[in-house]
ROZAFI-623974 format. One line per field, with one value per residue: residue number from 1; x, y, z of N, C-alpha, C in turn. Coordinates in Angstrom, 2 decimals. Example, Ala and Ser with C-alpha at 12.3 -4.5 7.8 and 13.67 -1.06 7.14 Angstrom:
BEGIN
pos = 1/2
npx = 13.19/12.85
npy = -5.69/-2.25
npz = 7.80/7.08
capx = 12.30/13.67
capy = -4.50/-1.06
capz = 7.80/7.14
cpx = 13.20/12.90
cpy = -3.30/0.03
cpz = 7.80/7.87
This chain:
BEGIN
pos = 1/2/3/4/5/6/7/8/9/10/11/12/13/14/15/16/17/18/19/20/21/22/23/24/25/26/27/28/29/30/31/32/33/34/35/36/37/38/39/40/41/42/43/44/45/46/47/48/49/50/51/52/53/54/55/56/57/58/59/60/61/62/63/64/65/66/67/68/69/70/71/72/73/74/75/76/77/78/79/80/81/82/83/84/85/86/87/88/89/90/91/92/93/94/95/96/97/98/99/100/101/102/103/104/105/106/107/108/109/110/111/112/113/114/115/116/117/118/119/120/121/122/123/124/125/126/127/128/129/130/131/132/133/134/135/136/137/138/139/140/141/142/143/144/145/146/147/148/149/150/151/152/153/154/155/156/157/158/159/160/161/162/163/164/165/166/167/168/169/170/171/172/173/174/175/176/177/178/179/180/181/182/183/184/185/186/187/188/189/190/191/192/193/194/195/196/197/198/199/200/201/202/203/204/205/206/207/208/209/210/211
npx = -57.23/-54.90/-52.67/-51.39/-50.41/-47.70/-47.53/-45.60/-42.01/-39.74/-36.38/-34.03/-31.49/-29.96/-27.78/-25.17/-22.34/-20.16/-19.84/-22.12/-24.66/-27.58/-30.86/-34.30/-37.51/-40.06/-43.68/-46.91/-49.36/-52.00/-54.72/-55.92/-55.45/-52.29/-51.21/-48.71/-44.89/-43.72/-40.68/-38.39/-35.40/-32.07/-30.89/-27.66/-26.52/-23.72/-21.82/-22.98/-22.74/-22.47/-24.25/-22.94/-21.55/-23.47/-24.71/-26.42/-27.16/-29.01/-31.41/-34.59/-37.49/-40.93/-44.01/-46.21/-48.62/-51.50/-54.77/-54.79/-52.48/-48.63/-45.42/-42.08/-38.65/-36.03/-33.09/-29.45/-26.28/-23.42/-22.30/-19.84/-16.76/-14.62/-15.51/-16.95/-16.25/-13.27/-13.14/-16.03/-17.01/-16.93/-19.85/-22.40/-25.18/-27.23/-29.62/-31.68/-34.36/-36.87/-39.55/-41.21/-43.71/-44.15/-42.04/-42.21/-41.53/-42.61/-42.94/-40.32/-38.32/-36.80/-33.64/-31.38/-27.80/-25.56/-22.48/-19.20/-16.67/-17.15/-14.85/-13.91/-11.13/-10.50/-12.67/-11.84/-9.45/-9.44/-7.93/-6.39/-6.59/-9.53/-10.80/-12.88/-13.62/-13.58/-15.35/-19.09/-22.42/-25.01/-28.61/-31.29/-33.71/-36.36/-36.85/-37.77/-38.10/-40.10/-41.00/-43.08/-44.58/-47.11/-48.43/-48.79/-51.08/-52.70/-55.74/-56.69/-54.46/-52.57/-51.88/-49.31/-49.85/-48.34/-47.43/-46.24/-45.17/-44.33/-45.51/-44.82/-45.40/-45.76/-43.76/-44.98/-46.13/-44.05/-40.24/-37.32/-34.84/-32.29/-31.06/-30.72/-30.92/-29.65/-27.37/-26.36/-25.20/-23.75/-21.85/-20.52/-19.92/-17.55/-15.65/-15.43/-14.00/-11.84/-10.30/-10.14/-8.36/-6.10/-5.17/-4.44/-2.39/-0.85/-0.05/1.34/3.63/4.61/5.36/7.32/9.42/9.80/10.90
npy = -12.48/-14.24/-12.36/-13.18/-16.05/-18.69/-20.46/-22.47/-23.36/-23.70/-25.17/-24.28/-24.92/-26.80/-30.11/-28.25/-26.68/-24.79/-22.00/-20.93/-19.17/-19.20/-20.31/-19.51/-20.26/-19.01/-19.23/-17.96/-16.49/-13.73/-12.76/-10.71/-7.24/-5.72/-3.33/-2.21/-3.46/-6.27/-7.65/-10.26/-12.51/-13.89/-15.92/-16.82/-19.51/-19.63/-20.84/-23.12/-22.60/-19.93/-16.87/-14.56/-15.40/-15.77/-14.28/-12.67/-12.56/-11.86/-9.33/-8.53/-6.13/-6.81/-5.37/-3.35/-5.32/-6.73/-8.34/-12.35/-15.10/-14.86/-15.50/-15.53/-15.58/-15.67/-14.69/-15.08/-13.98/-16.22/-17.26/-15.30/-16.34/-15.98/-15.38/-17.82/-19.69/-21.82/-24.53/-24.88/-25.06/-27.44/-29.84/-30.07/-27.49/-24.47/-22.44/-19.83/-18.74/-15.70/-13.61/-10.75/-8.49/-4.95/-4.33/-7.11/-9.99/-12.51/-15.08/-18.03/-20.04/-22.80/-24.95/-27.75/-27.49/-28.99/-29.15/-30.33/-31.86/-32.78/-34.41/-37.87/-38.46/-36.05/-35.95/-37.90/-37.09/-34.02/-30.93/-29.28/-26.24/-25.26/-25.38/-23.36/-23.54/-26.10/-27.32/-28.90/-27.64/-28.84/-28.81/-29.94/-29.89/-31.41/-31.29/-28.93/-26.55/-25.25/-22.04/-20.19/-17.32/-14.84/-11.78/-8.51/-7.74/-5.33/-5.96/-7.72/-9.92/-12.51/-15.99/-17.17/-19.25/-22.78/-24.32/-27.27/-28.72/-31.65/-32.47/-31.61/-30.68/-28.13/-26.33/-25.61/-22.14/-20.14/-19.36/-19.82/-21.80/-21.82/-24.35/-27.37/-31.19/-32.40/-30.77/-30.48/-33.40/-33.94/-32.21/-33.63/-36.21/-34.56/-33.89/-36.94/-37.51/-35.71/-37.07/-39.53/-38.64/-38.18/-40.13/-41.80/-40.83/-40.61/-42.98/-43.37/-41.87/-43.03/-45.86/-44.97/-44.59/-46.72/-48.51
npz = 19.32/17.87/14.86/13.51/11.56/11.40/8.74/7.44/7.42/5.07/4.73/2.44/0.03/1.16/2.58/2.52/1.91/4.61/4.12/2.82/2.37/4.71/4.38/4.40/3.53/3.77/4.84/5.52/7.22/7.48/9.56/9.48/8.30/8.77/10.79/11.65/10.23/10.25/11.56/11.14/12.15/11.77/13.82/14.78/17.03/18.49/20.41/22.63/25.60/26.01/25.77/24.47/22.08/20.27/17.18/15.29/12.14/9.78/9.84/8.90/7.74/6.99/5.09/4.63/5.24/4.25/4.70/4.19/2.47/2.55/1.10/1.55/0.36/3.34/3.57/4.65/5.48/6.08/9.75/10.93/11.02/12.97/15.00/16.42/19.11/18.49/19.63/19.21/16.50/15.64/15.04/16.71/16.67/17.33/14.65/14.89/13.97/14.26/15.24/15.14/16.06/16.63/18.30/19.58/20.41/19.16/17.78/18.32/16.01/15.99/14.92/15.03/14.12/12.31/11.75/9.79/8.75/5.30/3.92/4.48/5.93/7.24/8.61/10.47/11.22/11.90/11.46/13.10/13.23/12.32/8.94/7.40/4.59/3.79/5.06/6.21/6.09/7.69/8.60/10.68/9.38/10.12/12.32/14.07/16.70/18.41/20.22/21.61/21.99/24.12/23.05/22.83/20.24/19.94/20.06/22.24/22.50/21.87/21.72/18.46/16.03/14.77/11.71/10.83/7.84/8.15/10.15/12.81/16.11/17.92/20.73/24.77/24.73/26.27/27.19/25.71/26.34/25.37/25.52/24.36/24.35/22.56/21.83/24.39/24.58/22.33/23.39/25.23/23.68/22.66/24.84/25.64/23.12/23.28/25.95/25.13/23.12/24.28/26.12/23.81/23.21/25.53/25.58/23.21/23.99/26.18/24.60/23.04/25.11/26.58/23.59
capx = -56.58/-52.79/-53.09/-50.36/-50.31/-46.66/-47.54/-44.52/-41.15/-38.81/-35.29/-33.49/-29.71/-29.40/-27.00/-24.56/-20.96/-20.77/-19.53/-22.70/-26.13/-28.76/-31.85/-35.62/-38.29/-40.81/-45.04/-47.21/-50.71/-52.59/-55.89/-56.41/-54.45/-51.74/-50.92/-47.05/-44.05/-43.22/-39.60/-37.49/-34.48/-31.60/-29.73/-26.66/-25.51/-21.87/-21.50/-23.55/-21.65/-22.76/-24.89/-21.94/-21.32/-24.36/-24.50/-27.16/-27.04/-29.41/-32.85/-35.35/-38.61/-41.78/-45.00/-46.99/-49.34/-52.63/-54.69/-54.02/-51.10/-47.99/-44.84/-40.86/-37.57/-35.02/-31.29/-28.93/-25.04/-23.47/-21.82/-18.46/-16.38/-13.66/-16.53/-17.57/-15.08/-13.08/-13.54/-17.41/-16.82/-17.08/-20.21/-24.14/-25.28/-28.66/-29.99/-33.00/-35.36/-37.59/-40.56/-41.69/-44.59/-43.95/-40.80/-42.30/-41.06/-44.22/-42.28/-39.19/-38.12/-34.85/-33.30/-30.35/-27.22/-24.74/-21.27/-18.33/-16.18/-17.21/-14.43/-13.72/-10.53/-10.85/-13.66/-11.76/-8.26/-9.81/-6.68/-5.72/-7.11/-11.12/-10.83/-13.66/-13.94/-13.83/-16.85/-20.10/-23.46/-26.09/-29.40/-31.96/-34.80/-37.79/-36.93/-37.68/-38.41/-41.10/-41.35/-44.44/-44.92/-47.81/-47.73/-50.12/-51.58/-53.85/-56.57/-56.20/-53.22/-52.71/-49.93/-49.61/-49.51/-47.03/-48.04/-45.08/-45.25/-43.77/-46.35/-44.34/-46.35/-45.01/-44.01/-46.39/-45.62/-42.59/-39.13/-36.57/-34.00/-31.14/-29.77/-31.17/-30.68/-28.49/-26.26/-25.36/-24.74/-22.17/-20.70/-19.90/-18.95/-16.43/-14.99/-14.82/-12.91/-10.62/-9.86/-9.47/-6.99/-5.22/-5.16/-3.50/-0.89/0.15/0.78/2.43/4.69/5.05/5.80/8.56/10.24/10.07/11.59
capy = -13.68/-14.25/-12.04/-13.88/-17.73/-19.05/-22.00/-23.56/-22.86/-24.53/-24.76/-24.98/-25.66/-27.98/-29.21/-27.14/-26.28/-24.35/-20.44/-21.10/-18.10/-18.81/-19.70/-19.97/-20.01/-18.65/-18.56/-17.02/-15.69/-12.60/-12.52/-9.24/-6.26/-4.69/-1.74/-2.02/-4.43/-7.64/-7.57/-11.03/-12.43/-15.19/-15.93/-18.27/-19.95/-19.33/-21.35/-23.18/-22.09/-18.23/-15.87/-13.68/-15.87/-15.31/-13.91/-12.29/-12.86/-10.62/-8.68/-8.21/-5.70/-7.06/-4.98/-3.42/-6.41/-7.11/-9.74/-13.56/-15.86/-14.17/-16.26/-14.69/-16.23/-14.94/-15.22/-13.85/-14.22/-17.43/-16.56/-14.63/-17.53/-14.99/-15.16/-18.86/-20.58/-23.13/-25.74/-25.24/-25.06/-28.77/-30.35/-29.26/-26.24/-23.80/-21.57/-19.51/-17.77/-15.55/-12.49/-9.90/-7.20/-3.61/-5.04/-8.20/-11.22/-14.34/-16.85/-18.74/-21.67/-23.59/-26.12/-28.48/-27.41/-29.70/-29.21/-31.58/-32.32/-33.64/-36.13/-39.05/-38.66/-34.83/-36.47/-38.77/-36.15/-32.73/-30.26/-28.47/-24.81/-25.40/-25.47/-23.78/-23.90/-27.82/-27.68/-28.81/-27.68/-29.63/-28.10/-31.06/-29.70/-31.79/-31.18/-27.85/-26.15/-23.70/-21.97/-19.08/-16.28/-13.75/-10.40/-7.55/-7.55/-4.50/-6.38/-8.47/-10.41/-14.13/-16.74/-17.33/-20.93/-22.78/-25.49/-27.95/-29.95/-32.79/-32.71/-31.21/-29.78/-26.73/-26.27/-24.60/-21.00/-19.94/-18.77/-20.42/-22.03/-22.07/-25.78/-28.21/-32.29/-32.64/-30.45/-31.35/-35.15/-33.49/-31.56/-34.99/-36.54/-33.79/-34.20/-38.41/-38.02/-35.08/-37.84/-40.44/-38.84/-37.47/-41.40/-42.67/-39.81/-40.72/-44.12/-43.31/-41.87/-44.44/-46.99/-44.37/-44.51/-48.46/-48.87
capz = 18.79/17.13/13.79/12.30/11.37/10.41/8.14/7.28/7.25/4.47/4.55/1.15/-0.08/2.95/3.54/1.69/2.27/5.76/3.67/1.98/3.07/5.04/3.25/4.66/2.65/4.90/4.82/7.11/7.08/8.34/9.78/8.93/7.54/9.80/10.78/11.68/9.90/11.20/11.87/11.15/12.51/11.81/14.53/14.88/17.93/17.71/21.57/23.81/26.82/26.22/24.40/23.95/20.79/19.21/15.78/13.80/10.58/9.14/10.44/7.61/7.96/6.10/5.45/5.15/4.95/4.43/5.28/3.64/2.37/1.89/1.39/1.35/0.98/4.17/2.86/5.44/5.58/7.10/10.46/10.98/11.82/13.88/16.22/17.16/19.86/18.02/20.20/18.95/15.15/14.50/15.71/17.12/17.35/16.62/14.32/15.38/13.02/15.09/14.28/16.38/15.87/17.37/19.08/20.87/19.72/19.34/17.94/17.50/15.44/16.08/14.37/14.80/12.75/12.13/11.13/9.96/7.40/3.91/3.56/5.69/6.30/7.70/10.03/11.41/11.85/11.89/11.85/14.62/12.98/11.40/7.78/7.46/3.27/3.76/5.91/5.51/7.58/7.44/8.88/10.72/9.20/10.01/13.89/14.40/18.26/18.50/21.04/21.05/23.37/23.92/22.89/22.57/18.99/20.12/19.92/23.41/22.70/22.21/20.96/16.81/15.64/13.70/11.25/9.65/6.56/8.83/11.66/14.18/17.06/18.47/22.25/25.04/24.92/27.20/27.02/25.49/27.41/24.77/25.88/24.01/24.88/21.79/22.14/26.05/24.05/21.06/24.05/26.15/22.71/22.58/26.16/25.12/22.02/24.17/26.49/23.73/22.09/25.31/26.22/22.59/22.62/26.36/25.10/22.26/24.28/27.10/23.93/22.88/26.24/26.33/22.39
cpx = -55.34/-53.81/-51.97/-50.08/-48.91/-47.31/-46.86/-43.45/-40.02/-37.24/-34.60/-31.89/-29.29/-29.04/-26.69/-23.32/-21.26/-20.50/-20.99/-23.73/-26.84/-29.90/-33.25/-36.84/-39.10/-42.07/-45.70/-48.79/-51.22/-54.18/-56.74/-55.25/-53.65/-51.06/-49.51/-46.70/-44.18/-41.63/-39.07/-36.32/-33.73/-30.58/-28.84/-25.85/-24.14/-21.42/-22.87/-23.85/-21.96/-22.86/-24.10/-21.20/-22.24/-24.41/-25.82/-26.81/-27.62/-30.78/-33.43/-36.89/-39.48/-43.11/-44.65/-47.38/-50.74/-53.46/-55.00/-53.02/-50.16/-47.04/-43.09/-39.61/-36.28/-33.63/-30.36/-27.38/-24.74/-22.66/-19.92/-17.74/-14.86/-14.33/-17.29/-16.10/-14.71/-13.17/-15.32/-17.84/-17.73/-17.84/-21.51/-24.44/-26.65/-28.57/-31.35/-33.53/-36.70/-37.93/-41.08/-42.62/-44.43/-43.31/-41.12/-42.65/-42.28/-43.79/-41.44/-38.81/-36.42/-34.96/-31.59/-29.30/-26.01/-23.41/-20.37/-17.98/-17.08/-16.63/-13.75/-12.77/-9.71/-11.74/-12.46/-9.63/-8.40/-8.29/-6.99/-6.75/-8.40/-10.51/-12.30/-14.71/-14.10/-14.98/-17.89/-21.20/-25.08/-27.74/-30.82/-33.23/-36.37/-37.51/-36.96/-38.18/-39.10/-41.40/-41.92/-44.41/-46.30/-47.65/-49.16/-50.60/-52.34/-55.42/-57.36/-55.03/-53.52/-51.52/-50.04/-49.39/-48.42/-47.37/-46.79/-45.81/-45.36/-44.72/-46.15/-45.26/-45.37/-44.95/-44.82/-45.66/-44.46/-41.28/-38.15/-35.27/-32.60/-30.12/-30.59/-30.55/-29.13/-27.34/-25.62/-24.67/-23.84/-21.21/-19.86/-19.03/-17.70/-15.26/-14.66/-13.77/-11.98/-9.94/-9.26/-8.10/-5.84/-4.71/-4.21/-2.43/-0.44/0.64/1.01/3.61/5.78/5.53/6.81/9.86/11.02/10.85/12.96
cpy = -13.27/-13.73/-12.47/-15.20/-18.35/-20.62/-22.77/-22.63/-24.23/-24.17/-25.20/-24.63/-25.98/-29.57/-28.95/-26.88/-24.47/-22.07/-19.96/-19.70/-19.13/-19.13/-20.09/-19.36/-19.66/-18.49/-18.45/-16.29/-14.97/-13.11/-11.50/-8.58/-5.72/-3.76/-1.52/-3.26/-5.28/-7.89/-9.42/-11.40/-13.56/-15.03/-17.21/-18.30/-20.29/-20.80/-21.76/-22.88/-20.51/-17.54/-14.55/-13.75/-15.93/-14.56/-13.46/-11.77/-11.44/-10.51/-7.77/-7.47/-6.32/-6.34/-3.73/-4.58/-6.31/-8.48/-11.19/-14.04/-14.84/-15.53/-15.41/-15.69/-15.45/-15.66/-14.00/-15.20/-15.62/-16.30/-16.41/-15.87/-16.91/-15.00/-16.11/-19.02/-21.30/-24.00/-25.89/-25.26/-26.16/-29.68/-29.69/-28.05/-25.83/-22.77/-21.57/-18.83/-17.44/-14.25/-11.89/-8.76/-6.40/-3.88/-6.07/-9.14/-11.96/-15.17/-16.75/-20.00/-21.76/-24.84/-26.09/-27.62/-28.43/-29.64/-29.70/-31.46/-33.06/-34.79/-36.45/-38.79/-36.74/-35.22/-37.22/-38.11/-35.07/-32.03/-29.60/-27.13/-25.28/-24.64/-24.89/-24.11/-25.63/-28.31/-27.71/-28.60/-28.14/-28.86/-29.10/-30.11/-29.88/-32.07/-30.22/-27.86/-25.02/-23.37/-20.49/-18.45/-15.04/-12.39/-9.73/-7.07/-6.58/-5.26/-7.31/-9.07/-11.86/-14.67/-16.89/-18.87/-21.06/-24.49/-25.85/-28.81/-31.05/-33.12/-32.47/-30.72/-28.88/-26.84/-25.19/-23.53/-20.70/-19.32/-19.99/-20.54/-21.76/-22.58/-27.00/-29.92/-32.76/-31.82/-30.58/-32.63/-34.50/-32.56/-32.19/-35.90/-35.79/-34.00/-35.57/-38.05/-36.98/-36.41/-39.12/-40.03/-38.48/-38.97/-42.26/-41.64/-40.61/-42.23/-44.68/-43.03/-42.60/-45.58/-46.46/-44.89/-45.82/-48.87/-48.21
cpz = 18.00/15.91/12.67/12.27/10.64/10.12/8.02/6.81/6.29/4.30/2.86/1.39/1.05/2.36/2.28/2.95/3.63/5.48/3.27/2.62/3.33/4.20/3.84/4.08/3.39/4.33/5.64/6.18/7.77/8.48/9.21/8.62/8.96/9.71/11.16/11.05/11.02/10.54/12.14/11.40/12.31/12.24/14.97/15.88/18.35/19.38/23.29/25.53/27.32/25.21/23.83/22.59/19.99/18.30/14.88/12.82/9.84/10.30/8.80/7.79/6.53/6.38/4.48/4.31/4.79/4.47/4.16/3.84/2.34/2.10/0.62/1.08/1.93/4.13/3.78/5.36/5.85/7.93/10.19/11.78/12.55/14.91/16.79/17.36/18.81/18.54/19.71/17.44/14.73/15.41/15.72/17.36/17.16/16.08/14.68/14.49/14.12/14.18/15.41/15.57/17.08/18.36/19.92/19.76/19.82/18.94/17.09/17.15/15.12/15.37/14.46/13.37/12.77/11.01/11.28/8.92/6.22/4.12/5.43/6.41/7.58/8.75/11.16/12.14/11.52/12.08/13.25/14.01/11.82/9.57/7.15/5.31/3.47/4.37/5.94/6.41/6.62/8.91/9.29/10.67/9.63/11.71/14.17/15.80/17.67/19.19/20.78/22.30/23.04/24.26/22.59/20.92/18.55/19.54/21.48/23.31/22.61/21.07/19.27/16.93/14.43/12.99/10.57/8.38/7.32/10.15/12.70/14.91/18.04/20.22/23.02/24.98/26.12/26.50/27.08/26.25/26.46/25.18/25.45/24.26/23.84/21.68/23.61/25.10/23.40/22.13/25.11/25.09/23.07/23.88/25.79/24.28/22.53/24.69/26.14/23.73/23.28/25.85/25.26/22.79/24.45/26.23/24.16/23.10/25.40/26.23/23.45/23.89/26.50/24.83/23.11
């Protein structure tokens, strides 16, 4: 059986300005005592489009353990913003927090991130070059993705569970697809308000031509 139980994962200073760290409060229980670290990870979806924009943040070893509660907080960088597309700056994206014993991952938890201007008037005429001190990321907490895989625990092997505050129920074990429903939608938004504005500027300048 799974020798590790994540209980709940809390996010704090959410949202928070988008320079801001990383912060998950993390608890988790052992079955029993183990005999290697459990290896943590926070990784940020720099581009839906391709995992070539991915970003870890930090990687944190915990252990040795024995068996009970334990409970940590994992504070890792925000991402290198030289290294997400700008076209993907401002808008949906994921962070993943994932854990692996003796290099095999058992589970990861995603959540929604959401970034956008503070003020109104920055929402509604973003500059041309991401601002990104002006920017705020917001982190949809009480929607997390869990997706669980089995791994050899030396014992036989089997999946860990993942209990929320919020009642979430975790997905069946598998491999993560990294394309979630909401971000396809903020990446059709994006194409609309392209076409929008590509629409008001060509008749601005068709009402030029006519004055």
């Amino acid at each position: 059986m799974a020798q590790v139980n994540i209980m709940n994962v809390v996010v704090k200073d959410n949202p928070c300005p988008f320079q801001h760290p990383f912060q998950f409060e993390i608890t988790f229980e052992c079955s029993e005592d183990l005999t290697e670290d459990l290896e943590w990870k926070i990784i940020y979806v720099g581009s839906a489009e391709s995992e070539e924009y991915d970003q870890t943040l930090d990687t944190v070893v915990v252990g040795p353990l024995i068996a009970g509660r334990h409970m940590f907080v994992f504070e890792a960088a925000p991402p290198d913003p030289q290294r997400i597309p700008r076209e993907d700056v401002i808008g949906v994206t994921v962070v993943l927090l994932t854990c692996s014993y003796r290099r095999q991952e058992f589970i990861r938890v995603g959540y929604y991130v959401n970034n956008e201007y503070a003020d109104q008037e920055l929402k509604e005429n973003p500059p041309s070059e991401p601002d990104f001190d002006k920017l705020q990321r917001n982190i949809l907490a009480t929607c997390p993705r869990v997706t669980r895989f089995k791994i050899d625990w030396g014992d036989g092997g089997d999946v860990c569970s993942f209990k929320c505050s919020n009642g979430f129920e975790p997905d069946k074990p598998g491999v993560f697809d990294g394309v979630w429903p909401v971000v396809e939608e903020e990446e059709k938004r994006k194409q609309e308000e392209k076409r929008r504005r590509e629409v008001e500027a060509s008749n601005d300048s068709n009402q030029m031509m006519v004055d």
